[in-house]
C-alpha positions as CSV (number, residue, x, y, z in Angstrom):
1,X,0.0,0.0,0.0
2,X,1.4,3.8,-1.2
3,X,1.2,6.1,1.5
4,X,-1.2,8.8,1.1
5,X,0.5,12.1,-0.6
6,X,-1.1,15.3,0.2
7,X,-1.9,17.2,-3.1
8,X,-3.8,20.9,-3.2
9,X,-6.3,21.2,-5.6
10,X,-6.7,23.9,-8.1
11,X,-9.8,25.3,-6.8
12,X,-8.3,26.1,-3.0
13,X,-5.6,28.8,-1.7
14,X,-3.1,27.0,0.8
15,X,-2.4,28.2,3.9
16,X,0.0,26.2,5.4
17,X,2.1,22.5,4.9
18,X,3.6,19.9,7.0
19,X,2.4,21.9,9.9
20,X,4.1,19.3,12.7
21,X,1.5,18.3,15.3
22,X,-0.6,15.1,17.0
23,X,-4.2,14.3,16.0
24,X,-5.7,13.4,20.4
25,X,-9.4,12.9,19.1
26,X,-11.2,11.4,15.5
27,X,-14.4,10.2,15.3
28,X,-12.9,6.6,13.9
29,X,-10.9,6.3,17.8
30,X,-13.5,5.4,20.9
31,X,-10.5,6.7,23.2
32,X,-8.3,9.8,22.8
33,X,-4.8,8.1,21.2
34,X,-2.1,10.6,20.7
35,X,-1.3,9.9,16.9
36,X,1.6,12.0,15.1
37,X,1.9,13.7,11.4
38,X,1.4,16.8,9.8
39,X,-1.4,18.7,8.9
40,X,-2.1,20.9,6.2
41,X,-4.6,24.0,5.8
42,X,-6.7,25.3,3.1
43,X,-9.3,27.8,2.5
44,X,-11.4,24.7,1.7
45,X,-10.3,22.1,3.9
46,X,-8.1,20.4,6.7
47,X,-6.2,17.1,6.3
48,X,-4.2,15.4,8.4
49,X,-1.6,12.9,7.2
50,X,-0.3,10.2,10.4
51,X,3.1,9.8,10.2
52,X,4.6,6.2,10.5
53,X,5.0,3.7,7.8
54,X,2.2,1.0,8.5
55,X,-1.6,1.5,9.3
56,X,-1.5,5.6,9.0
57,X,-4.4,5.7,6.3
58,X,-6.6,4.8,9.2
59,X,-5.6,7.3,11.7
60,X,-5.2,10.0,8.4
61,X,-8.7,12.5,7.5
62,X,-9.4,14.8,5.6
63,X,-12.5,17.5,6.8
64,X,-13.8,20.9,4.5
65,X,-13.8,23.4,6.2
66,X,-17.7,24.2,5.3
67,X,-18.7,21.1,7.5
68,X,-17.5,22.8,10.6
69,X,-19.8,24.0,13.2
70,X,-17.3,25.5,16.2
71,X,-13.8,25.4,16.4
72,X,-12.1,26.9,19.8
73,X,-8.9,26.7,22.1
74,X,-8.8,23.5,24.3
75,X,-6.0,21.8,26.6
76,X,-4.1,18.7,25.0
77,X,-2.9,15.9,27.5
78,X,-1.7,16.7,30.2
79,X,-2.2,19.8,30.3
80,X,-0.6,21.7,27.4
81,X,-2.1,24.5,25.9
82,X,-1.6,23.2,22.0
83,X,-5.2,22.1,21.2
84,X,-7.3,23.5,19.3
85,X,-10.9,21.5,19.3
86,X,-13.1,20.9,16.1
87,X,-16.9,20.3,16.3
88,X,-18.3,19.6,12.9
89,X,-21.8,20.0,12.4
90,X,-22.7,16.2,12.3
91,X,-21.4,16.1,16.0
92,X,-18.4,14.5,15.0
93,X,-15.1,15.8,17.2
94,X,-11.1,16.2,16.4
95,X,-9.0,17.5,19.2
96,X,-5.9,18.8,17.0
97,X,-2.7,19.4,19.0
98,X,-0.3,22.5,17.0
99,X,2.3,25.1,18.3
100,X,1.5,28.4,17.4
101,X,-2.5,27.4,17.4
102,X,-3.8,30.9,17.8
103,X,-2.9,31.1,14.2
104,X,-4.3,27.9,12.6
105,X,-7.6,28.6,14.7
106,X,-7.5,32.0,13.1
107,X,-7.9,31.0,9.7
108,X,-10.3,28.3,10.3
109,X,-12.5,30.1,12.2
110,X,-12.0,33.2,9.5
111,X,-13.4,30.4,6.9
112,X,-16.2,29.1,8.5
113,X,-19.7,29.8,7.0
């Protein structure tokens, strides 16, 4: 199996790449799991891309942007002021741990609809 290759599309402006952070909460884990990668922003969309070279593509997502409801400041484990929570519209959580979140949360929450 290839390992998923991030890849903007024509229609979106980038904001940032291989942002370095952990992914604590995803709707697809019933317990918060620190998982490692990069993430990468859009005017469109989020994705996340685990690092590691076996069984990333199930820890790896990809939201828009459009499909987020709230998206606010929260503690990461133990208690690190990194995290910057999602809650997207169907309920659905991610719990995205970044240094320098005041400025990721910026733009998402400057893109929200």
């Amino acid at each position: 199996m290839v390992k998923k290759v991030y890849e903007v599309k024509e229609e979106e402006q980038l904001f940032a790449e291989k942002v370095a952070g952990d992914c604590w909460k995803m709707p697809n884990l019933s317990i918060n799991r620190q998982v490692s990668g990069k993430y990468y922003f859009t005017d469109k969309r989020i994705t996340f891309l685990a690092s590691g070279l076996i069984g990333t593509e199930s820890v790896s997502w990809e939201i828009k942007i459009e499909d987020i409801a709230t998206a606010k400041t929260c503690l990461t484990p133990p208690f690190f002021p990194f995290g910057i929570l999602i809650q997207m519209k169907n309920g659905d959580k991610y719990k995205l741990s970044i240094l320098k979140r005041k400025k990721y949360l910026e733009w998402v929450v400057k893109h929200l609809s």
